[in-house]
N, C-alpha and C positions, 0 to 999 in steps of 0.2 A: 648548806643549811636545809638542802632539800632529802637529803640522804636521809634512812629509817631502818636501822639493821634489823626490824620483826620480819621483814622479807628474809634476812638471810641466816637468821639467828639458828647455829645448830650447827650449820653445813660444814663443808668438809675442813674448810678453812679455818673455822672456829674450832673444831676437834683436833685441829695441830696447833692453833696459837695457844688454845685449853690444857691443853696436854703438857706443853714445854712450860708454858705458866706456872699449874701446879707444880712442876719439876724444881723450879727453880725458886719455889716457894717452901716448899719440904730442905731442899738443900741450906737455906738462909736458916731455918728453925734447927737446925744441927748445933748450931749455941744457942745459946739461952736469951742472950742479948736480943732486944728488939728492934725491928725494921722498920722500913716506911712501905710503902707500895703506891706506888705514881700512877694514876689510871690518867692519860693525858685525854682521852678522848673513849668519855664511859660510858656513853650513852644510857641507857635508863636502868638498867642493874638487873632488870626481870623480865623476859619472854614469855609469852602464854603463845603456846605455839598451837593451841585450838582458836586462835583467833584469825578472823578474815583474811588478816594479812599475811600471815605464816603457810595459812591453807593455801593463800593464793601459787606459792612458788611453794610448798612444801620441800622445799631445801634440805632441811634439816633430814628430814626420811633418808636422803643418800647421803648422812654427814651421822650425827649424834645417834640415830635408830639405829643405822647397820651397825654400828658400835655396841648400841647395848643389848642387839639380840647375837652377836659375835662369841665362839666359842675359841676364847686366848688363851696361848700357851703361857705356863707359870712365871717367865720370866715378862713377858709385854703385859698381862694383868698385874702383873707386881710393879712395873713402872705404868699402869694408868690408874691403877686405885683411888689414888689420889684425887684425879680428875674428874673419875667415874663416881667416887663418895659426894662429890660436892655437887653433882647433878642431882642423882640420885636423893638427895637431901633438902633438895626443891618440890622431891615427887613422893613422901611417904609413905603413901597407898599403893605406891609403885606405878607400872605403865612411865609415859614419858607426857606431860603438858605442860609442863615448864622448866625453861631453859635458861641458867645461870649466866649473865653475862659477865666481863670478867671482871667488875667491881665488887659482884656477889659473888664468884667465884672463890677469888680472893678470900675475902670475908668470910666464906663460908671454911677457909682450911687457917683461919688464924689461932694464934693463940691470946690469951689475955692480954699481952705486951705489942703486939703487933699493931702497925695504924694502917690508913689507907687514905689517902686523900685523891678524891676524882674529880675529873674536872669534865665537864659539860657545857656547852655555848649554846644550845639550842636552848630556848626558852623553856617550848613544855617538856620535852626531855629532861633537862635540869630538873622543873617541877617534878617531874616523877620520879627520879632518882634521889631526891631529898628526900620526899617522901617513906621512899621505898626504906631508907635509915636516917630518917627520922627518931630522936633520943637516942642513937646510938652512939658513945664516946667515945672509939675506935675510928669512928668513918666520919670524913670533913666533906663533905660534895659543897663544891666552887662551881657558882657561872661566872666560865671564861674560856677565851680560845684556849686550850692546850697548849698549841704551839709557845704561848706566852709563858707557861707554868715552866719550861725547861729552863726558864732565868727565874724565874721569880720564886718556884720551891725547893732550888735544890740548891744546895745540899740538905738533906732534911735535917733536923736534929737530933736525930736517932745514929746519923754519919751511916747507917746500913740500910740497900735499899734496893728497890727494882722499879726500874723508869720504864713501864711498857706503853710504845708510843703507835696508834693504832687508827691512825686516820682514814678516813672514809673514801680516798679518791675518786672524791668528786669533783673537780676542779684540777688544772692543767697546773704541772708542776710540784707535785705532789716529792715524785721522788726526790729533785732538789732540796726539797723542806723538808727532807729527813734527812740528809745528808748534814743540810745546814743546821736543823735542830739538835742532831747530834754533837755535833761540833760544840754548839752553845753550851748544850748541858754538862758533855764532859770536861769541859774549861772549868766549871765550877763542881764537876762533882764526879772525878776520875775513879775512883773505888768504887762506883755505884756498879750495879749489873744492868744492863740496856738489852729490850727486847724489840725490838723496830721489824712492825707487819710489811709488809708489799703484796700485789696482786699478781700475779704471771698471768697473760695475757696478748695477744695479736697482736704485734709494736711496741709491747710495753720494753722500754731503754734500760733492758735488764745488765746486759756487758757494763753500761756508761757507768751507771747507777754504783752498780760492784767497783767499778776503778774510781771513783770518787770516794769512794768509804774505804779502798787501800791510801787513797791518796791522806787523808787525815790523818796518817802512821798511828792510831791507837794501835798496842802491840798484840793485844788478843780482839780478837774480832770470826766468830765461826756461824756460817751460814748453813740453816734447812730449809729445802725445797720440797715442794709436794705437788704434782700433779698429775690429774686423775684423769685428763681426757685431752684428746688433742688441738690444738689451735688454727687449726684449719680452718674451722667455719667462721674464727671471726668473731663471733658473739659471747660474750659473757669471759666471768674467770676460767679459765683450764686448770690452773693451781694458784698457789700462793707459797712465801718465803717467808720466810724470820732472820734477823742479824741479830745474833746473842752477843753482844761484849762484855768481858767479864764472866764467861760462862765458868761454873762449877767444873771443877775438872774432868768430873766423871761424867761432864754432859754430851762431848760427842762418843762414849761408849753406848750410852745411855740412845743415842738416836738411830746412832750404828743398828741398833737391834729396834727400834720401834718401826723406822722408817716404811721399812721392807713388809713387814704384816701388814700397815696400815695403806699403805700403796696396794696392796692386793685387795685388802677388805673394803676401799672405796674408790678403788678403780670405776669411771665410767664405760671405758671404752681400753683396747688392746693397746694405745700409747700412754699409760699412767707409766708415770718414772718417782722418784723420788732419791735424793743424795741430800749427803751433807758433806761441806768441806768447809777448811779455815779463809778467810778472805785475809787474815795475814795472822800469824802466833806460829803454830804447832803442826804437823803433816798435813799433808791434804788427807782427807776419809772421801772415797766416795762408796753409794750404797745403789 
C-alpha cells in the first residue's frame, strides 16, 4: 500500500513489460473478435514525469528517453511501433512528459470492440485512475486487491483475453503469489494469454520461483529477461522478467530480435545480459 510507481514510471522495466504488452495486444487484434485485458494491479493509468516524484529518481531518462532518442533498425522499430505510438500519443506536442501506464497503454492501442477492466486497491490511486476514464465505456476501473480479480473476473465474457499480472513487490512472498495466482486463474480460464512481471534482484529466488511455474505443467509457458546492470551492489532492480503463457507463436521470434538492441541500448554498466527461453512448450531460445 505504500508502493507509487511515479518513482519508477518509464524505466527500463516498464519499456520491456510495454513493449511485449503492446505485442501481444496487436497479435489478439489479428481477428476481428473482441478481447478483454486484465490490468490486475493498474495503478493510476497517467505519469507526468515532470513532477517531483518522477524528478526525484528520474528513471525513466535510462528507460523510455533513451528509447525515444534511439536510432532502430527497421525490423526492432517495426516491433516497437506499437508501443512507441501509444507513448508518443500522451505527448502530441512531442518531447516526453507523460508516461502511459499500462491501463492507458492498453487503452490507447484498442479498438472499438476491445475492453479493459483494471483493478486498483489503493484508495487514491483507484481515485485517480477512475478518473483518468471516466465515461469511458471500454474501461471498468475496480477497487480491489487484484490478486482477488484472477477468480472473480475471469473467464471474461469476451472468452479472449490477456491477464497482465504486475504486482509491486512490496511485501515478502510476492513470487509465491504469482505462482499461486497463476494457477487460480488458469483453472478457470486456460485459453487466456498470461503476462506475470518479477523483479531480478540480489536474492531474489529466481531458480525456485522458475521450477514452481514448470511444476503447474501449463504446456506453453516462455520466459524474457532483461538486465541492464549487475547485482553486486545489492541495492535496487538490476533487471526484471516476464512469463508469457499462451504467447502468440511468433512471440519468441519476435524477442529473439528485440532482446539484443534493447539490452545494449539500456545497458547501465558492462554485465547487462538479456535471454529468453521456454520454461516448458517449445526449444529453449537463448539471446
Amino acid at each position: 500500500m505504500n508502493y507509487r510507481h511515479i518513482y519508477h514510471a518509464g524505466n527500463f522495466a516498464d519499456v520491456l513489460k510495454h513493449a511485449v504488452l503492446a505485442l501481444l495486444i496487436r497479435h489478439m487484434q489479428k481477428k476481428d473478435k473482441a478481447f478483454r485485458v486484465l490490468d490486475t494491479h493498474a495503478g493510476i493509468g497517467l505519469y507526468d514525469l515532470s513532477s517531483e516524484e518522477a524528478q526525484k529518481t528520474g528513471e525513466w531518462r535510462d528507460g523510455i528517453g533513451r528509447l525515444l532518442e534511439a536510432d532502430l533498425d527497421g525490423q526492432v522499430a517495426g516491433l516497437l511501433q506499437p508501443y512507441l505510438d501509444a507513448v508518443r500519443a500522451e505527448n502530441p506536442k512531442g518531447g516526453l512528459t507523460y508516461y502511459p501506464g499500462s491501463p492507458r497503454l492498453a487503452r490507447n492501442l484498442f479498438r472499438p470492440q476491445d475492453r479493459l477492466a483494471a483493478m486498483e486497491l489503493h484508495p487514491d490511486d483507484y481515485r485517480r485512475l477512475a478518473r483518468l476514464f471516466e465515461g469511458d465505456f471500454q474501461v471498468r476501473a475496480t477497487e480491489l486487491d487484484g490478486w482477488l480479480s484472477l477468480g472473480a473476473h475471469l473467464p471474461p465474457k469476451e472468452k479472449r483475453g490477456i491477464v497482465l499480472v504486475d504486482p509491486p513487490f512490496e511485501i515478502e512472498g510476492e513470487y509465491e503469489r504469482l505462482v499461486q495466482g497463476l494457477a487460480t486463474a488458469y483453472r478457470r480460464f486456460s485459453g487466456g494469454t498470461y503476462c506475470l512481471w518479477y523483479p531480478l534482484k540480489k536474492g531474489a529466488p529466481i531458480r525456485r520461483f522458475h521450477g514452481e511455474l514448470q511444476a503447474l505443467d501449463i504446456p506453453k509457458m516462455l520466459c524474457a529477461e532483461l538486465s541492464v546492470k549487475s547485482d553486486r551492489d545489492g541495492t535496487g532492480l538490476s533487471g526484471s522478467g516476464l512469463i508469457i503463457v499462451n504467447p502468440p507463436f511468433t512471440l519468441k521470434d519476435d524477442l529473439h530480435r528485440l532482446l539484443p538492441p534493447l539490452k545494449d541500448l539500456l545497458a547501465q554498466d558492462r554485465f547487462a545480459s538479456a535471454r529468453a527461453f521456454w520454461l516448458r512448450g517449445e526449444e529453449r531460445i537463448d539471446t
